[in-house]
N, C-alpha and C positions, 0 to 999 in steps of 0.2 A: 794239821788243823782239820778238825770234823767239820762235814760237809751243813751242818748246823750252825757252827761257830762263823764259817766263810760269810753265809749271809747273812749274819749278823754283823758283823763287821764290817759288810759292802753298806750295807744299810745304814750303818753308824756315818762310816764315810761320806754318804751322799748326803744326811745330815749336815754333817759340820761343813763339807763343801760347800752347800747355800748357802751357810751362814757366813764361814770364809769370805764367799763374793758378794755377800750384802754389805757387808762389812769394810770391805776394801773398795767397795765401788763409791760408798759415801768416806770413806778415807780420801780416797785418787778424787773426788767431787771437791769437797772443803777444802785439802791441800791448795792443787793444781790451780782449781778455777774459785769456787766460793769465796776463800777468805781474800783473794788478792782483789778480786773485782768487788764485792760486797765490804770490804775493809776500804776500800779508795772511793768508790765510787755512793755506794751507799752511805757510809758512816766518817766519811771524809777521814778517815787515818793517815797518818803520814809512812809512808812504804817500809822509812824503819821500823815501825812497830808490827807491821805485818810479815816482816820478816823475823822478829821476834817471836810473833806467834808463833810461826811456823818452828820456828829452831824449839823451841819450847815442847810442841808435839813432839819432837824425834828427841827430843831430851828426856822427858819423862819418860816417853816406848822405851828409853835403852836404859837407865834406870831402875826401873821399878821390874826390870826384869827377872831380876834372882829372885829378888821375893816372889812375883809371881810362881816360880817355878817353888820353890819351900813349899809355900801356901797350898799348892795345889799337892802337894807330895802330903800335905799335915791335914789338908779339909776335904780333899776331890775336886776332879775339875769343873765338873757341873757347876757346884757351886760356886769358885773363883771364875769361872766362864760369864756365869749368868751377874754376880754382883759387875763385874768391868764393861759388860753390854749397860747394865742399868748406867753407869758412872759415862758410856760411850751417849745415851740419849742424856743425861741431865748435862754434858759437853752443847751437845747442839741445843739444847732448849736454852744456853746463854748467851747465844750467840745474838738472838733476837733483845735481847736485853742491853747488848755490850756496846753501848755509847760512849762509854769510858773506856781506854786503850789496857785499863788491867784486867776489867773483865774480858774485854777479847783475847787477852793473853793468857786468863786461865779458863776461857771455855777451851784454848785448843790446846791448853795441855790437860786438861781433862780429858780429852779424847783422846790424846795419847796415854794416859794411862789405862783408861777402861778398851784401848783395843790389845795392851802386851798380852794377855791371857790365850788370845786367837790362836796365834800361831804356833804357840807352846803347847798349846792343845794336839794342833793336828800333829805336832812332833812326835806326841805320845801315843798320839792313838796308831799309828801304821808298825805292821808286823814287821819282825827282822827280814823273813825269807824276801819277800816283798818290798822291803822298804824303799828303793831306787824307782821303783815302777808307780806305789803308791807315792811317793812323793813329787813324782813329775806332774802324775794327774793333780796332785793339790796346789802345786806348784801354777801350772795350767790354768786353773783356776784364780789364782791369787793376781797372776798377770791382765788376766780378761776382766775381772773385775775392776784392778785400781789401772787398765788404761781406758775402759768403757765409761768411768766415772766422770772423767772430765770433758770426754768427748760428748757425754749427754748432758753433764753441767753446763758446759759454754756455749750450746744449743739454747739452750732452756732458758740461760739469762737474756740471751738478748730480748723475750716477750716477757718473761716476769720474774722478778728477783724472788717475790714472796712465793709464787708455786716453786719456784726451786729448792725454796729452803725448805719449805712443808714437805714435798717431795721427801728429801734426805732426813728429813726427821720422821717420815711416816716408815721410811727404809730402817732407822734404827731401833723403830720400837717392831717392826716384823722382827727383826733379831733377836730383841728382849723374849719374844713369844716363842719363837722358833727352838729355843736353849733351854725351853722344859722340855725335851725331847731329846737331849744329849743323855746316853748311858755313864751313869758314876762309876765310875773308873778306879777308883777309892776300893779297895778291901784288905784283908788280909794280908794278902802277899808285898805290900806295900810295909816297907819297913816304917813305922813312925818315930823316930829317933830325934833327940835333942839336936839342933841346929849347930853346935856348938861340932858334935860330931857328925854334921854329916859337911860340916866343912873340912876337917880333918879329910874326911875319905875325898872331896873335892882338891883341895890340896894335893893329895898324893895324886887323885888323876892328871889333873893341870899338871903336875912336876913330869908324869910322862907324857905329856904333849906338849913342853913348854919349847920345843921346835917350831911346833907348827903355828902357835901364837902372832908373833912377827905376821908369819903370811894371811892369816887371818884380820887380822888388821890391814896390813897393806893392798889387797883385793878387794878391801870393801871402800877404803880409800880409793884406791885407783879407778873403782868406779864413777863414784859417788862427787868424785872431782868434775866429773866431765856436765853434771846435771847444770849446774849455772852456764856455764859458756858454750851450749852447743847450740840455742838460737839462734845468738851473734854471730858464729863460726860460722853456720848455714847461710846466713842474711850480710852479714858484714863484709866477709872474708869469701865466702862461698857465690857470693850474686845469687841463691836458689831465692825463691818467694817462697811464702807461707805456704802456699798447698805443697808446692814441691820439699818441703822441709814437714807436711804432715804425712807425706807419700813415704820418705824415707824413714819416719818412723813405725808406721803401719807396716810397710816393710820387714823389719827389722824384728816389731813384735810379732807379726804373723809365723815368720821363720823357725822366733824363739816359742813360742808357744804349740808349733807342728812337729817341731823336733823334741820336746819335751820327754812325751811318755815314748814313742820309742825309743830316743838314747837312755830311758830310764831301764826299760824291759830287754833291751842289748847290754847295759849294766847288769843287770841280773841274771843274763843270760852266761855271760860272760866269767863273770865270777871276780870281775878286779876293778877296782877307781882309777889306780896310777895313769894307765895312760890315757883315760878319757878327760884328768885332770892335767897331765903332760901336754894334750895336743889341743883341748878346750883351752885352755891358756894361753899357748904360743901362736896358735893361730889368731885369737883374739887380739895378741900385741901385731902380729903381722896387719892383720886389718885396720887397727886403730891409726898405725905405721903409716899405710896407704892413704886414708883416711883423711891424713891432715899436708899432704902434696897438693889439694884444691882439683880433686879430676873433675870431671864430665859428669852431666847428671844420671845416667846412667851408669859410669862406673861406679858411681856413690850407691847406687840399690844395690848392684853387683856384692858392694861391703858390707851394706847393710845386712843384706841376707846373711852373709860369713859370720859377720856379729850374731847373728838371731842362733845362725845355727851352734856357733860355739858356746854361746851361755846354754842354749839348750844342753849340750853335753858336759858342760862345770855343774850344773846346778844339782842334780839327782847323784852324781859320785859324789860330789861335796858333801852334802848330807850323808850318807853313808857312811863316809870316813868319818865324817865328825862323831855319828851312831858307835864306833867302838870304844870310845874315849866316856861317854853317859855312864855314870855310876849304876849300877841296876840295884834297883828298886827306888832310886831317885832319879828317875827321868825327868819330872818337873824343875827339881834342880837343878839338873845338869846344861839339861838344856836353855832355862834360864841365864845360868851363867855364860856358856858357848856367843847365844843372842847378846849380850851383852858387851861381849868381847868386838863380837863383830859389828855392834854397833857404835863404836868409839869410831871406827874406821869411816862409817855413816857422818857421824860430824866433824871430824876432821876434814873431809875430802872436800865439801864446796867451800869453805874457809881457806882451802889450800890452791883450790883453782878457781877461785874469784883473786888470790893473792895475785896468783903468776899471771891471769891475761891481763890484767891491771898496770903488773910491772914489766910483761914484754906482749906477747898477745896470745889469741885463743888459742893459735896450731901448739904453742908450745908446751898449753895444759895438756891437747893430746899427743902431742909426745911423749909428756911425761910418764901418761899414764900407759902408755905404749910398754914405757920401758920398764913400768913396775907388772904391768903382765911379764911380760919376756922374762923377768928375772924369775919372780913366779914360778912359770913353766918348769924352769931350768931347776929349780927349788923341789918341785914335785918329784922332776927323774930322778934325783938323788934322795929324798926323804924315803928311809924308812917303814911302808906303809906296814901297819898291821893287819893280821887275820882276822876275818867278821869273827866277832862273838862267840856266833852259831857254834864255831870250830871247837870254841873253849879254851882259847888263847885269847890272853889281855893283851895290850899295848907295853912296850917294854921302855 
């Protein structure tokens, strides 16, 4: 890469990073804190509707994902970027409207559709040689935004509901403005081919990773279970109080967020995923393991941390390996589809562990999920892995 080309592409990056964290701070805002207090308390809803909403947003994001990715492979991203920001502010501008329980259920899937295009985005834009390193750093980003979101939302509500909501909609229309300044990405080199075949060429890739499928789902699962019941676990089960239960997540994201770009840039250094995928994993079931024996508050940061640091090291391999498997010259696609995959495991998981602490209790969602890492782990030392790209070896 020419010493021209470098800064242009660091520069693209610190683009779309902003926009990344505008974007997910008013995501992590609406989700976490906005709709649940502003739906109950505001607009007097009944909790199942606002959990409707919510399932709604993560319904659409995983959805409308392959197309995102087509569209963007057949139009450029700029343009599918900038239309799903626009579709991200007319989400929140109905929210002020939504006295009726269907409009609040389709302002918040509107926002879920107009954020899919986000992260498809930065997928495409980061280099191969680089991609573990760039991805941590956007990764980084993506964390600091949607856990900042809510910790500045639930500040904010308790003196004004209405500056908070202006707040997050004045946040979505800097976005809209920010995304005339994304590079079109769109040219020649991009194959534009009938959908018809470039699901064919999808097809054959899927059929050589139809291993890793499974895991891919159950990882997003087994995380994704533990989000309903770890208040309770902490409050219920645990005797911690709310600070000490916002201490062990601060915790936990500090961790994952420090270890980020250097396990990304020792990824790259390195030259392999398997074991940062082997021991990201197994340590992460070891911790969960501990995790739910009820220790000391201190030995709970002690795990916290473990946790922070092993997602740090799953997250920049993971993409990686998933990087060989992208059809080339359909990135949008591919990775559309990938997102997709992975996000079935996204609404399976609190459906699955709101079942079980219901029918026995919280510890035994984390166990569950314990033992779907460990399996995991043990899934990765044996898989297969392929050769980066670069090499000029496919996936077999």
């Amino acid at each position: 890469m020419t010493q021209a080309a470098t800064r242009s592409f660091g520069a693209e990056i610190r683009l779309i990073s902003v926009i990344l964290f505008v974007v997910d701070f008013v995501r992590g805002a609406i989700l976490v804190s906005f709709l649940p207090i502003f739906g109950e308390k505001t607009l007097g809803l009944p909790l199942h509707i606002i959990g409707i909403a919510i399932t709604a947003h993560y319904f659409t994001d995983t959805v409308v994902r392959i197309a995102i990715g087509y569209l963007m492979d057949r139009f450029g991203v700029r343009r599918i970027v900038q239309a799903g920001l626009v579709i991200c502010l007319a989400g929140v501008l109905m929210f002020q409207f939504a006295t009726l329980p269907w409009v609040f259920i389709t302002a918040s899937a509107l926002y879920g559709i107009g954020v899919s295009p986000i992260w498809i985005m930065c997928l495409t834009k980061v280099t191969e040689e680089k991609r573990a390193t760039q991805m941590g750093y956007l990764y980084t980003i993506w964390m600091v935004g949607l856990g900042a979101g809510p910790i500045v939302c639930n500040i904010l509500l308790d003196y004004s509901t209405s500056f908070t909501y202006y707040l997050l909609l004045g946040m979505s229309l800097i976005a809209c403005i920010l995304s005339i300044w994304i590079v079109e990405s769109r040219s020649s080199a991009v194959a534009v081919i009938p959908i018809k075949e470039q699901l064919v060429v999808l097809r054959e890739r899927l059929g050589k990773m139809k291993l890793l499928l499974p895991g891919m789902i159950l990882q997003t699962t087994g995380a994704s279970m533990l989000v309903p019941i770890l208040p309770s676990l902490a409050t219920n089960q645990f005797g911690f109080s709310g600070a000490q239960y916002s201490i062990l997540l601060t915790t936990g994201g500090l961790f994952a967020v420090a270890g980020l770009m250097p396990m990304g840039r020792l990824s790259d250094k390195l030259g392999g995923k398997k074991w940062f995928l082997v021991l990201g994993f197994s340590s992460f079931s070891i911790a969960l393991y501990a995790l739910a024996l009820g220790l000391k508050f201190w030995e709970c940061l002690l795990i916290a941390s473990a946790l922070g640091l092993s997602y740090s090291a799953i997250l920049p391999a993971w993409n990686a390996l998933l990087a060989a498997y992208v059809p080339p010259k359909q990135e949008g696609l591919g990775w559309g589809i990938l997102s997709t995959v992975e996000g079935i495991g996204v609404m399976i998981g609190p459906l699955a562990g709101g079942f079980l602490a219901s029918w026995h209790t919280e510890s035994l969602v984390v166990w569950v999920s314990a033992v779907l890492f460990g399996v995991i782990g043990l899934f990765y030392l044996w898989f297969p892995f392929p050769e980066d790209r670069s090499g000029g070896r496919t996936p077999r």
